[in-house]
N, C-alpha and C positions, 0 to 999 in steps of 0.2 A: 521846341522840345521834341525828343526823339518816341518813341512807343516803349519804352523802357517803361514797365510798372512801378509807382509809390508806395502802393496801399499802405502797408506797412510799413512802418521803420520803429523798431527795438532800440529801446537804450539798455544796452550792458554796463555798468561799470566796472570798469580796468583794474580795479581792487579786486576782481574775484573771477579767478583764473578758472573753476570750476564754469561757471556763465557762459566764459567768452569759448569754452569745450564744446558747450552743452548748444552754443548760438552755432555751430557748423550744423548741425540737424535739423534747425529750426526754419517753417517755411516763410519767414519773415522775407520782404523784399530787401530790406533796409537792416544793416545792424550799424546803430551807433554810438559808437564806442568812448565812453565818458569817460574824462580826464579831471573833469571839473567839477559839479557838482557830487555827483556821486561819491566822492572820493574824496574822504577826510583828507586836512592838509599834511596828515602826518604819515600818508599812506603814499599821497601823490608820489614820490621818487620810485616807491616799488611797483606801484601801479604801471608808470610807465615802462619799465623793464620786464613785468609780463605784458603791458600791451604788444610792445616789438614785438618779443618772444612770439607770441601769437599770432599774427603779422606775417612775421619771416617764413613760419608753420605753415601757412596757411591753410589751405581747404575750407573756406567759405564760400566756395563754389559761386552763384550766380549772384551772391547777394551782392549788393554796395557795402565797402567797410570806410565809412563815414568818421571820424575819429575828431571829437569834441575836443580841444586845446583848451588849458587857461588862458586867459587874457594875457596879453605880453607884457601888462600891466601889474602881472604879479610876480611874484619868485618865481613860480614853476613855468611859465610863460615858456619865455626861450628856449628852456629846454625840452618843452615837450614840442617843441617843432621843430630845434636841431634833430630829436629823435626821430620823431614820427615820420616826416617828409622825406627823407632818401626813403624808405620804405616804400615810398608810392600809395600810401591807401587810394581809394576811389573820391575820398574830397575829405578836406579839412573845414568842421562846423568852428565858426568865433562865437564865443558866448557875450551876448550883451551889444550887442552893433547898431550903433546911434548913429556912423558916417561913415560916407565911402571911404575915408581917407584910412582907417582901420583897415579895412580888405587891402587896401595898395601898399601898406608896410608887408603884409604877412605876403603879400602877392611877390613882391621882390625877394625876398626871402627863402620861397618855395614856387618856384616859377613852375609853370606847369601842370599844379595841381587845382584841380577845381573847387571853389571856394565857395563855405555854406554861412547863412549869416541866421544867427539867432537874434528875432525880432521879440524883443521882452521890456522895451521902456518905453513912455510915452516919444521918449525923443526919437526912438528907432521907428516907431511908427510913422511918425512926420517925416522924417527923413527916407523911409520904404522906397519912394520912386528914385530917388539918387543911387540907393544901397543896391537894389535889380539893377540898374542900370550900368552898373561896373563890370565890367568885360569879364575880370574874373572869378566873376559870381556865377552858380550853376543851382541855386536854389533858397528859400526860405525858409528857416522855419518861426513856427509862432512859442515863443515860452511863456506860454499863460500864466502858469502862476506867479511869477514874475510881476508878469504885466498886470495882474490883476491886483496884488500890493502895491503896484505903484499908481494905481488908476484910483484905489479904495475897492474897486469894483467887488462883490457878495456875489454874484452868479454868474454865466457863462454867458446871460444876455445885454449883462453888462462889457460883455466885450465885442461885442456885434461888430460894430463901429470900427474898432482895431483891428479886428480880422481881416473883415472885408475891403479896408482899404488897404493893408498889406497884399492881399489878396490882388486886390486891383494893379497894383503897382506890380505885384509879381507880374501878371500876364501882361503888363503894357512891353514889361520888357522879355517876354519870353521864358519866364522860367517858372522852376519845380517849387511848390510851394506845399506845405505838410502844415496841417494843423496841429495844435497843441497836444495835451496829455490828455486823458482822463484817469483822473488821481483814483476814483473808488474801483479798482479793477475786479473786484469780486463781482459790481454792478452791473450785471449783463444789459440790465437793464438799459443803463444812464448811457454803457458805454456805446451799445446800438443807438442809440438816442443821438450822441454827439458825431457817433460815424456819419450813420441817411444824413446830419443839419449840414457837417461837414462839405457829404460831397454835393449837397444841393444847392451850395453855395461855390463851387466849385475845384475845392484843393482837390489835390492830387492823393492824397491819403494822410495818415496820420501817426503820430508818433505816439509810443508804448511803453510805458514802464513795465509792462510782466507778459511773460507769454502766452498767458492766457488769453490774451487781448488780441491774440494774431489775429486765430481762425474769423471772430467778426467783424475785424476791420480789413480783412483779404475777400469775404463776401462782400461785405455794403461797395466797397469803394471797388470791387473788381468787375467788370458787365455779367450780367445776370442772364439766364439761356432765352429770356424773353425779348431783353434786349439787343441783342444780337440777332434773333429771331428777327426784329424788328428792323434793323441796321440791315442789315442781308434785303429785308423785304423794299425798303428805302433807296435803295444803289438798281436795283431791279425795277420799280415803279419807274424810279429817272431813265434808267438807261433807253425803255420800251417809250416814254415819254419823247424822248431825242430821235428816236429811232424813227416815229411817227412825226416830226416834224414840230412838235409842241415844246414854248419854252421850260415851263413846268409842269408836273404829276401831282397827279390827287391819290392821296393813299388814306383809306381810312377815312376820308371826308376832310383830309388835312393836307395843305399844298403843301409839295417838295421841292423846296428848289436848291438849288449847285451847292448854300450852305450847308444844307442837311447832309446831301450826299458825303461833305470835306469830314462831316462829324461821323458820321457811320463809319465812313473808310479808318478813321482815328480809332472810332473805339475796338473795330475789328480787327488792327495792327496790334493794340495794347492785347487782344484778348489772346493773340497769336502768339506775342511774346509770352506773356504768362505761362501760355500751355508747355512753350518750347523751354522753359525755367525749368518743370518741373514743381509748380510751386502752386497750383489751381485750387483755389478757392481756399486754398491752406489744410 
């Protein structure tokens, strides 16, 4: 994975042409652009015709324009990927992806284009380490509420389990993994709540139904002035450590060694690119 920021990622849906205006100003890292759920079946045809529209337009400047297809499994399947794909978006999301063999239809298809896989059944779950491990796969995401009707699961700690071994399976094979929604977005509360569980668990950021939800999910999941403080001070213990002839540095009463250094250097790349976005702390 490259230093490109997660924190964020927006879902607009392509039914409301006003949104996808309003999402070029927005400091979301992430806009992703919903074909699917969002979007009554009887809207879907127009939806897509302003999603292009908008597309073609563009000026969404630094963000990823990520764009959620139907299943090819439905009516609007095919078409929203004949459309979408000449466009080029930054990656096409499959809603519902139980097997890799899903990504390798839509892979042939639209060659080229980096491919996102929405992990929302028990069976996608199980199958996570196969689904990461598809060449033309560039990321995860978790669709909880999904997965949480299909589990029975009542709370968010009943999905523990789910996450984190999506989660695992993302990073065994290298990629961007986004935690689910949180539904109550009024809830400042909940919603910091699921960002800090998020990134302590390690996603990359998380996905957002309303934009209110940017600014604290571009803090929690973005390094914080302490941390970089700290990262800075980490690269510097090592280096003076090396310099004197010592395997590793004591900082803080805490040993340092090469892996901490590889982290620091990471988060202080991510923190470079964010700044050089335009898009800091939201």
């Amino acid at each position: 994975m490259d230093s490109r920021p997660w924190r964020s990622a927006l879902y607009i849906p392509a039914s409301r042409p006003r949104a996808m205006e309003k999402a070029r100003g927005l400091p979301c890292d992430a806009i992703l652009f919903d074909l699917e759920d969002a979007v009554a079946p009887a809207e879907k045809p127009s939806a897509r015709t302003a999603l292009a529209q908008a597309l073609t337009a563009g000026g969404y400047g630094p963000r990823a324009r990520i764009v959620r297809i139907n299943a090819l499994s439905t009516e609007w399947g095919a078409e929203d990927l004949s459309t979408i794909a000449p466009l080029s978006p930054d990656g096409l999301l499959l809603p519902k992806v139980s097997a890799p063999e899903e990504l390798s239809v839509v892979a042939e298809r639209a060659p080229g284009i980096p491919l996102w896989a929405m992990i929302e059944s028990p069976a996608g779950v199980l199958n996570a380490p196969a689904i990461a491990a598809h060449p033309a796969l560039a990321g995860l995401v978790l669709g909880t509420n999904d997965l949480a009707e299909a589990l029975g699961a009542t709370s968010r700690a009943g999905l523990a389990h789910a996450l984190q071994a999506t989660l695992l399976a993302g990073r065994a094979a290298g990629r961007v993994v986004l935690d689910g929604v949180c539904n109550a977005f009024r809830d400042e509360t909940q919603l910091r709540a699921e960002c800090a569980e998020g990134r302590a668990w390690g996603f990359d950021g998380k996905t957002l139904i309303h934009p209110a939800q940017i600014a604290a999910a571009n803090e929690i999941f973005g390094p914080s002035p302490e941390e970089l403080a700290h990262a800075r001070a980490v690269i510097d213990a090592h280096a003076e450590a090396e310099a004197a002839g010592q395997g590793v540095a004591v900082l803080e009463g805490r040993i340092v060694e090469s892996l901490h250094v590889r982290a620091a250097r990471v988060l202080l790349a991510r923190a470079n690119a964010i700044e050089e976005r335009g898009t800091w702390a939201g």
